[in-house]
Structures are given as C-alpha cells and as structure tokens.
C-alpha positions in Angstrom: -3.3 -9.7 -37.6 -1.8 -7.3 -35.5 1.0 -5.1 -37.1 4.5 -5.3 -36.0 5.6 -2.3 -33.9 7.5 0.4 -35.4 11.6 0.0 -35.5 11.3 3.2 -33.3 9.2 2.0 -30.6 11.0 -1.4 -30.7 13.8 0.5 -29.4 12.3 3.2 -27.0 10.7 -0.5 -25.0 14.3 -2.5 -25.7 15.5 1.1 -24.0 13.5 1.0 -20.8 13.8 -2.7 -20.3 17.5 -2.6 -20.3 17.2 0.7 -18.1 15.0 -0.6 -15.5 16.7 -4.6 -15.1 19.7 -2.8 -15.0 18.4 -0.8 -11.9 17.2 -3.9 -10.5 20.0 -5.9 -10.7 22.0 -3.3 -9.2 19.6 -2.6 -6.3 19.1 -6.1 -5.7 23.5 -6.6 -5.7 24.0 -3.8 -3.4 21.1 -5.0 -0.5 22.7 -8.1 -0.6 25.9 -7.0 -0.5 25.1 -4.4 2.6 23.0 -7.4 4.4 20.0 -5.3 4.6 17.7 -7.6 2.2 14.2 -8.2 3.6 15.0 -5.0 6.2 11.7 -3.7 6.6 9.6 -7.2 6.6 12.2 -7.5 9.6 10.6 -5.5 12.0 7.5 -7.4 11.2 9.1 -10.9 12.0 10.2 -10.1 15.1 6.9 -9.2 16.4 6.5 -12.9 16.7 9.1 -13.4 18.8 9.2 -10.2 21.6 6.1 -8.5 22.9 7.6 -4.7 23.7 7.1 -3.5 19.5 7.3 -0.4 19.8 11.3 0.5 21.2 13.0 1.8 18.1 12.1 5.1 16.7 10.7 5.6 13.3 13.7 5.3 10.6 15.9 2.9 12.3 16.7 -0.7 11.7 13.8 -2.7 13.3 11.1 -0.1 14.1 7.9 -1.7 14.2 5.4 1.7 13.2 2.1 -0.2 12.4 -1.2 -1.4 15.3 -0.8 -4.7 17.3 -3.7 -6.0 14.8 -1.2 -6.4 12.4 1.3 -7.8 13.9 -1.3 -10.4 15.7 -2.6 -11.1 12.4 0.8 -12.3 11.0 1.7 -13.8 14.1 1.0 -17.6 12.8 3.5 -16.7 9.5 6.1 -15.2 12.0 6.2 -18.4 13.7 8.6 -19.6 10.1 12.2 -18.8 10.5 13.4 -15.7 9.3 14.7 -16.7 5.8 11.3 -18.6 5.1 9.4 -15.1 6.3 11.4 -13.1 4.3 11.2 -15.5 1.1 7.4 -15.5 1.4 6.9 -12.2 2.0 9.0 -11.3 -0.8 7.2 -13.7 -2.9 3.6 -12.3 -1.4 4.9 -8.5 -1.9 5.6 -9.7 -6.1 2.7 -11.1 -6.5 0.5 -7.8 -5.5 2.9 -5.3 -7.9 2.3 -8.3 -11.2 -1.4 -8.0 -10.7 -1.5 -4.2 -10.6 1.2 -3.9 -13.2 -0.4 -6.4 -15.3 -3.0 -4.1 -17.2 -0.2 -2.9 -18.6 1.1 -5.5 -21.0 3.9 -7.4 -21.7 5.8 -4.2 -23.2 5.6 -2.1 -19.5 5.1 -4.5 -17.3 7.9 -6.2 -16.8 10.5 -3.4 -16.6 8.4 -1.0 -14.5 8.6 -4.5 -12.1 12.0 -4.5 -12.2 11.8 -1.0 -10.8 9.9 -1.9 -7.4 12.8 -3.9 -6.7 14.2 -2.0 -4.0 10.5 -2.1 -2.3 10.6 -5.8 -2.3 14.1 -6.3 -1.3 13.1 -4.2 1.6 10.0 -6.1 2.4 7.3 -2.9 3.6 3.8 -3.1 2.6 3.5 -0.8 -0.4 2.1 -3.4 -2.5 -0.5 -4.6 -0.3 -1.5 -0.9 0.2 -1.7 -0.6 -3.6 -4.0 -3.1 -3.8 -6.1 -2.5 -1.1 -6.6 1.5 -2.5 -7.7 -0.7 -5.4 -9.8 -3.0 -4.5 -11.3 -0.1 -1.7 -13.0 2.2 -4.4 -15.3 -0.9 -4.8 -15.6 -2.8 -1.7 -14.5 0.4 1.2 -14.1 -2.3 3.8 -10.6 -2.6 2.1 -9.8 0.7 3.7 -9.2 -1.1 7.0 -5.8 -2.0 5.9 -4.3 1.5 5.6 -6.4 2.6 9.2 -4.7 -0.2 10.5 -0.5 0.2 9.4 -0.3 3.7 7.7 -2.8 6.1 9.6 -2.0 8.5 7.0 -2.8 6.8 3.9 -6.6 6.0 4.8 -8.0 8.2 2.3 -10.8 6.1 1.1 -13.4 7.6 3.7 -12.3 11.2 2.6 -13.2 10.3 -1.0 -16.5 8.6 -0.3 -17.7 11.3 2.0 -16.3 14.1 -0.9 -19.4 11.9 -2.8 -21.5 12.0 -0.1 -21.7 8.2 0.1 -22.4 8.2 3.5 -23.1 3.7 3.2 -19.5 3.6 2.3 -17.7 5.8 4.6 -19.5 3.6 7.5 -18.4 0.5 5.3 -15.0 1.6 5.2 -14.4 2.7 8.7 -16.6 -0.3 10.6 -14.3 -3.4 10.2 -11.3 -1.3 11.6 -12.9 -0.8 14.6 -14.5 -3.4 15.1 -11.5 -5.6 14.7 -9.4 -3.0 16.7 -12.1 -3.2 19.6 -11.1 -7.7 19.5 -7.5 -6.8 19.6 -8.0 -4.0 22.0 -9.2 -6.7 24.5 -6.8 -9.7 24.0 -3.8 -7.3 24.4 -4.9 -3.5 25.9 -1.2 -2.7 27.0 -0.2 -2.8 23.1 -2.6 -1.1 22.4 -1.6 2.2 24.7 2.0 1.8 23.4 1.0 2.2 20.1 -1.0 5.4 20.8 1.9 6.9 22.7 4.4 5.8 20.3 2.5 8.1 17.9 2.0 10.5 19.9 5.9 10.6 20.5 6.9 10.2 17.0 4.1 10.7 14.9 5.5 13.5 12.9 9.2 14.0 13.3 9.4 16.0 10.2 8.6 18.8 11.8 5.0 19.4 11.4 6.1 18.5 7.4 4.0 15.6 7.9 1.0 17.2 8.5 1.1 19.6 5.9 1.4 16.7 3.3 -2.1 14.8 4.7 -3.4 18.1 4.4 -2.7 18.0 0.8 -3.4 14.7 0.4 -6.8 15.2 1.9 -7.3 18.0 -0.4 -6.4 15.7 -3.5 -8.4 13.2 -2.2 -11.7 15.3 -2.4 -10.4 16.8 -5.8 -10.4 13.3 -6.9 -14.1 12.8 -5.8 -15.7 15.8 -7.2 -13.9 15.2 -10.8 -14.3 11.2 -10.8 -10.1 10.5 -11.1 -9.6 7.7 -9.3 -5.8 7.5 -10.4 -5.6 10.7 -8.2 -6.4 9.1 -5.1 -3.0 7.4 -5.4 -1.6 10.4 -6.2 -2.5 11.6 -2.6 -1.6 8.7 -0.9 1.7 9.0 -2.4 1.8 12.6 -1.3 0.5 11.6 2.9 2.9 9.1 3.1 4.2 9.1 6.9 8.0 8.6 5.9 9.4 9.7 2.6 12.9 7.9 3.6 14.4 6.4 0.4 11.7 5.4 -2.7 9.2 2.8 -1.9 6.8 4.7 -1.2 6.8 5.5 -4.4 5.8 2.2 -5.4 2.8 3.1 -4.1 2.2 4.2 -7.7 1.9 0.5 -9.1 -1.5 0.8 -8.4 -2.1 3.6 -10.9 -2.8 1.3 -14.2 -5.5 -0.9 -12.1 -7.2 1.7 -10.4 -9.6 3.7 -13.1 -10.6 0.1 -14.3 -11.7 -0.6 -10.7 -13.4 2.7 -10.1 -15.4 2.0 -13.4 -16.2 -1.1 -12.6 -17.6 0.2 -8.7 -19.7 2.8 -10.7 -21.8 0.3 -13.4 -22.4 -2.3 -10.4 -25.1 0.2 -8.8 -26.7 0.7 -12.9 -26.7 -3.1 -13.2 -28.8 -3.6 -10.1 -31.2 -0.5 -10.4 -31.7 -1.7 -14.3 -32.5 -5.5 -12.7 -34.9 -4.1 -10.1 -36.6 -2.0 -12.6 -37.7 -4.3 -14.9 -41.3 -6.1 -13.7 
C-alpha cells in the first residue's frame, strides 16, 4: 500500500495547482476579453481561404511564417468555419501537451497544463513540435515537421550527425524534400514567396537570431556526445525564430517524455542484433 504523502508535500502540490489554474484562468479571461483567442491558429485558417500568405510581416496579427506544405496539408480542415477550426485545433493542440505531460502524474500534470494555456488560447504549433522532437529521436523522419514550419528548430539532423548516424540524418532530412519537391510542383509561385519572405524577414532581431541557432546547434551536439536527450529541447527552446511573449516556452512540455523516448530508440537496435545473433 502506498503511503500517504507527507502534510508538507500535500501543500507545496495544493500550492502549485492553485498557482498555475489561477494563471490559467486569468490568461484564458483576458484573451477572451481582448478577442485575440485562437490568434495564431488564425493565420493558419486563412490560408484556406486567400492564396497570397505571405503579406504580413512576422509579429503581426495574421502572419503566415511557415512553407505552403503546411498550409496545403491543412487545407481540407480550413475548409470548417473559423470557430470549428479554432475549437479543433485547440482541442488537437491539448491533446499533444496531456500526452507529453502525462509521464508526470496526476500531482504535476495537471497544473503544469494549466500553464500552456496561453499557447493553446493562441493556437501556434508548440505542441506538435514537442511531440515531434519526441517521437524524432526514434523515428528521424519526424524531423520533417520542424524543416517544414520552424526552419530553426530542426535540430534532429545536427544531433544524429553529432553520433555519426549517417542512416538517420538521411532518414530525417528525405521526407521533407521529397514532400517539398510534390508541393514545389502543384504550386511553384508559393513556393518563391516563401523563400523571399525569409529572405526579407528571416531574422529581424538583428542578427540575434542567428546567434541563438548557433547556440542551439552547439547544445544540440553537446546533447549527442553526452547522451541528454532533454537537452535537445533545451536548444530548440534557445533557436526559436520569435521569442515574442511565452509559448515558445511550451516547447518544454516535451522535456518529461523525451529521455524515455531516447531510451527506448537506443535498446530497439540491442533487441534486434541480440535476435539476429542467436542461430
């Protein structure tokens, strides 16, 4: 039988749940209240409805940042009205931060999801990129996703060619292309909008930007040589192309599940040399 927590931990959790709904509630109030709920997740809707994406600067309301692939590949769920878009993707956006909070119990859980509230009011893709950094250090074709919306976050080839995994870096690299080349095709003039558009605006921090992949590509090989998986977030977290208000901070939901899923990527290679070994 487990033992009942001590009257001092009891109140430390009952301390950081009240903390972190209260946040919540009082995020999720003051979007409302401003009209700005589902802001970001916005910019993605509209894609479905006007073909020039890329007019608005980075920063301001509607500012579509991310390839035409992804914006053809949500193209059928744009097609909803905007309240039904916004309510799934919301919905969609929760489900991602439960899975990768969920390692951490019942007692964390819950109020460290109240605290990404501000990310899903706002609708980015933080959560998706949490799980995809995830589920990439065991399957690298996951990697595609970050190539594909935030250039700067697409660390996972930088960590498998840190470990000289030469399979993988092709594995995590192949799909975006290849998917990029399709799009490409069906719709070129996108395509050279996009590439301008980051030419234009690709770092207006003031060269700030760069500085911070640099790091994060340092991190990123740190993280390979000393087998800390949890610091590949880290770096992500650090290359982020905007640091406007806290999502991206989010980003660190993905800390609890990601040392499981690194250990997990490494005992799949023993399994299968122990299986082929045996006559």
């Amino acid at each position: 039988m487990r033992p009942a927590p001590s009257p001092l931990r009891f109140a430390a959790v009952a301390s950081v749940w009240v903390a972190c709904f209260g946040i919540s509630i009082g995020v999720f109030v003051d979007v409302v209240h401003r009209g700005i709920l589902g802001a970001d997740s916005h910019a993605y809707w509209l894609t479905g409805h006007e073909s020039d994406f890329y007019r608005q600067p980075p920063e301001s309301r509607d500012a579509y940042l991310y390839s035409p692939l992804f914006a053809q590949f949500i193209w059928p769920l744009t097609q909803l009205s905007w309240p039904w878009f916004r309510a799934v993707w919301m919905v969609a956006e929760s489900g991602a931060f439960v899975w990768l909070l969920a390692p951490l119990g019942w007692s964390w859980a819950p109020p460290l999801l109240a605290l990404v509230a501000l990310e899903v009011s706002q609708g980015n893709i933080w959560a998706f990129l949490g799980v995809a950094a995830v589920l990439g250090v065991r399957w690298p074709e996951y990697w595609s996703f970050a190539i594909l919306t935030k250039i700067s976050l697409a660390l996972g080839p930088i960590w498998f060619a840190a470990r000289r995994e030469w399979p993988s870096v092709a594995r995590s690299l192949w799909p975006a292309l290849v998917l990029a080349g399709i799009s490409f095709a069906a719709s070129p003039h996108q395509w050279t909008d996009w590439v301008r558009f980051l030419k234009h605006n690709g770092d207006s921090s003031g060269g700030l930007l760069l500085l911070r992949v640099a790091i994060g590509v340092v991190l990123a090989v740190v993280a390979a040589k000393s087998d800390r998986a949890w610091l590949l977030v880290i770096a992500m977290v650090v290359a982020a192309p905007v640091l406007h208000g806290v999502g991206f901070l989010s980003l660190l939901a993905a800390l609890p599940r990601m040392q499981p899923a690194y250990r997990e990527s490494q005992r799949q290679p023993l399994t299968t040399a122990k299986i082929e070994a045996e006559p």
